[in-house]
C-alpha positions in Angstrom: 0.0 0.0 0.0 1.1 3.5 -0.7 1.7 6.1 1.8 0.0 9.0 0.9 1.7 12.4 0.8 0.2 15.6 1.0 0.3 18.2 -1.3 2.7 21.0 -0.8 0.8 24.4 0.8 1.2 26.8 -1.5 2.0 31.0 0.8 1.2 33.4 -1.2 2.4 37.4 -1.2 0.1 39.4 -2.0 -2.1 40.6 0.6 -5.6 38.8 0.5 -8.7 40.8 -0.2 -12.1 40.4 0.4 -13.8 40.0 -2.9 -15.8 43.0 -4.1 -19.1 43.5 -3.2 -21.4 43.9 -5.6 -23.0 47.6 -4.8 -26.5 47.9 -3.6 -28.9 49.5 -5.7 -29.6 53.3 -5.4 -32.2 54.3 -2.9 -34.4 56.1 -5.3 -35.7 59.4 -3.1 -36.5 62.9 -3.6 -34.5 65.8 -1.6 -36.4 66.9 1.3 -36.4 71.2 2.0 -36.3 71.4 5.9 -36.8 75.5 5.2 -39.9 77.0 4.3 -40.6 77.9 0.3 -40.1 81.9 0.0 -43.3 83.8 -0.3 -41.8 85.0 -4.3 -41.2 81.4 -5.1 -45.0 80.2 -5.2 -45.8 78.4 -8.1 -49.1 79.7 -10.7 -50.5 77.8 -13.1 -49.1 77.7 -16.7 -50.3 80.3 -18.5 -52.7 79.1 -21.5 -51.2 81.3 -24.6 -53.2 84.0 -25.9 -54.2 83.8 -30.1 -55.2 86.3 -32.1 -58.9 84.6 -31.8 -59.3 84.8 -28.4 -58.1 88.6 -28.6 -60.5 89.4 -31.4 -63.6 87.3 -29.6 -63.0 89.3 -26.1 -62.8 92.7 -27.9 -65.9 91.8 -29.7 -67.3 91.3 -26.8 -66.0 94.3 -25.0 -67.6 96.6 -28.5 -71.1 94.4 -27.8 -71.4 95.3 -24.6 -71.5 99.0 -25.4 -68.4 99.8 -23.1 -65.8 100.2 -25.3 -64.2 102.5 -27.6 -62.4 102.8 -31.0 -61.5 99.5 -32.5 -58.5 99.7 -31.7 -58.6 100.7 -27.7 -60.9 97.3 -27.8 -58.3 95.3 -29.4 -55.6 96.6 -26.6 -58.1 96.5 -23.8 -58.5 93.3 -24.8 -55.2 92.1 -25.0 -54.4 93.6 -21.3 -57.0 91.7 -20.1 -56.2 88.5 -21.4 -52.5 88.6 -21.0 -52.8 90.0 -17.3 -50.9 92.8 -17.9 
């Protein structure tokens, strides 16, 4: 019968590493404002842009109604009115 040997240990030098870890996924989160939102920085509603229609519809409305004036003080009365101005 044969005596059995065992096999050479093999010391190795380099400096042993843990293996990387594979990263965990990204918490998915919105920032969080601990200070309160300035009083300017209040958000409004988009804006619906104004057409040339809607203009010539509001100052025929505003000649109907027997309050206006020249055509053209209706056309920029109008305009004011619907671009807020």
């Amino acid at each position: 019968m044969a005596k059995k040997t065992a096999a050479p240990v093999v010391v190795s030098k380099k400096p042993v590493t843990p293996a990387a870890k594979p990263a965990a996924p990204a918490a998915i989160s919105t920032p969080v404002r601990n200070s309160p939102v300035p009083k300017g920085a209040v958000r409004t509603a988009a804006k619906k842009e104004v057409t040339y229609g809607d203009i010539a519809q509001r100052a025929y409305e505003i000649w109907s109604s027997g309050q206006g004036g020249s055509e053209t003080d209706n056309w920029l009365r109008a305009e004011r009115e619907l671009r807020g101005a």
